[in-house]
C-alpha positions in Angstrom: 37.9 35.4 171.0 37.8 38.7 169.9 36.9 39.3 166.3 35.7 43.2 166.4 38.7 45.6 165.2 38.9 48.4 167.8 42.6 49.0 166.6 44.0 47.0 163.5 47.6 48.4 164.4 47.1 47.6 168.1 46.2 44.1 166.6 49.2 43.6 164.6 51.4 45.0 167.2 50.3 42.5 170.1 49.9 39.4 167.2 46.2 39.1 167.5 46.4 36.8 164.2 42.3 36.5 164.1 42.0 40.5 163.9 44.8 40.5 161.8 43.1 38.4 159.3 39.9 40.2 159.7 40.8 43.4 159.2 42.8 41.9 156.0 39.3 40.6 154.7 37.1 43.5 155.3 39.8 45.7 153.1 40.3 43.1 150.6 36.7 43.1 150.1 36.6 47.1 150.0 39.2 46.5 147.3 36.9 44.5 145.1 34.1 46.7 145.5 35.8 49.6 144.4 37.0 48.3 140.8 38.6 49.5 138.5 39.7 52.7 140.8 41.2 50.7 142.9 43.7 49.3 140.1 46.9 51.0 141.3 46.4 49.5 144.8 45.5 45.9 143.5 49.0 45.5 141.6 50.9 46.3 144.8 
């Protein structure tokens, strides 16, 4: 298993679901830490 995102595109592209979902977490979590700056992107 290979958990470390060298290319989140490259992961989507070859269906590396585990990246995929990874990389989804990390920038959720960027997200949430940025507030209320971060408002326009969170109703998308």
């Amino acid at each position: 298993m290979n958990i470390i995102l060298a290319n989140p595109l490259g992961a989507m592209v070859e269906g590396s679901m585990l990246q995929v979902v990874a990389f989804s977490i990390i920038i959720g979590f960027g997200i949430a830490r940025v507030g209320e700056k971060a408002g326009l992107i969170k109703l998308v």
